[in-house]
N, C-alpha and C positions, 0 to 999 in steps of 0.2 A: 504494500500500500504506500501510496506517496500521500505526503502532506506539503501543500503550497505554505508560502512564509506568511502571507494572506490568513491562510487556518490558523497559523501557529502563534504569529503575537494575538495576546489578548485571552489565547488558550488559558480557560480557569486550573489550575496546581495545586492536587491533592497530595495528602501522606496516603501512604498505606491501611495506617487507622480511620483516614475518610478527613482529616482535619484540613481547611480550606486555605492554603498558605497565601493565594493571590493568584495572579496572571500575569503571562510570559508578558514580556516589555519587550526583548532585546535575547543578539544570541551572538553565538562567534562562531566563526566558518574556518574549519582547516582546512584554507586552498589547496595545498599538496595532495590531502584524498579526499575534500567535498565534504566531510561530516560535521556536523555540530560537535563542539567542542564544551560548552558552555550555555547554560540558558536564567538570563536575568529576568527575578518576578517580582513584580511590585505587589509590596501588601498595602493595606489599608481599604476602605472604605470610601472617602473625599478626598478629593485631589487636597493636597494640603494638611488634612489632618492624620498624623501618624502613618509617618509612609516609612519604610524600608525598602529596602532595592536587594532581594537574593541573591547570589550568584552562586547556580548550581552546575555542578559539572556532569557530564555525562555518564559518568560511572553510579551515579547516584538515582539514574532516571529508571522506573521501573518498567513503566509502560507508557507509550505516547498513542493515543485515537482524535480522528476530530472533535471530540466531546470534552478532551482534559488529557490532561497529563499527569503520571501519578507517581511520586518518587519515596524513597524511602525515609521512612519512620523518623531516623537521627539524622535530615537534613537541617531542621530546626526545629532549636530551643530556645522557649521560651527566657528572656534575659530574666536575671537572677535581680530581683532590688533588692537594696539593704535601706532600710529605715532606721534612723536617729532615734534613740530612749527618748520619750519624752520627759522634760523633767517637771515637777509639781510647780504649781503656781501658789501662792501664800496668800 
C-alpha cells in the first residue's frame, strides 16, 4: 500500500495503548533509499495552547494506514512536575 504525503501530514498518532499523542506535522526523507526516517507530531489541542512538537523515529512506528499511525507504548512520557512544599501562612 502507498500513502501520499497528502494522507500523511495531519495523520492522527496513536500509542499502542490507544493514547492520542497528536498529528504528523512534518517528516524527513533519506534520499539515498527514499524512506522516512523521522516523523514530527504536534500535540495539543489550539494552535497556541500547549503545543509540543514529537520527533519520532522510525524504529519506533508500529503500524502506518490512512486512518492513523500507531507507535509504540515508551514513545512518550508524560513530563514528571515537581511542586514547591507549601509553607503555612500565620
Amino acid at each position: 500500500m502507498q500513502i501520499s504525503s497528502s494522507d500523511l501530514v495531519n495523520l492522527p498518532v496513536y500509542t499502542e495503548n490507544g493514547r492520542n499523542l497528536g498529528r504528523i506535522d512534518a517528516f524527513d526523507i533519506d534520499v539515498d533509499s527514499g524512506s522516512i526516517t523521522k516523523y514530527y507530531v504536534k500535540t495539543g489541542l489550539i494552535k497556541g495552547l500547549w503545543h509540543q512538537r514529537l520527533m519520532i523515529d522510525k524504529s519506533e512506528v508500529v503500524s502506518v494506514s490512512k486512518e492513523k499511525m500507531i507507535v509504540k507504548d515508551n514513545v512518550y512520557r508524560e513530563p514528571v512536575r515537581k511542586f514547591k512544599a507549601a509553607g503555612m501562612v500565620s
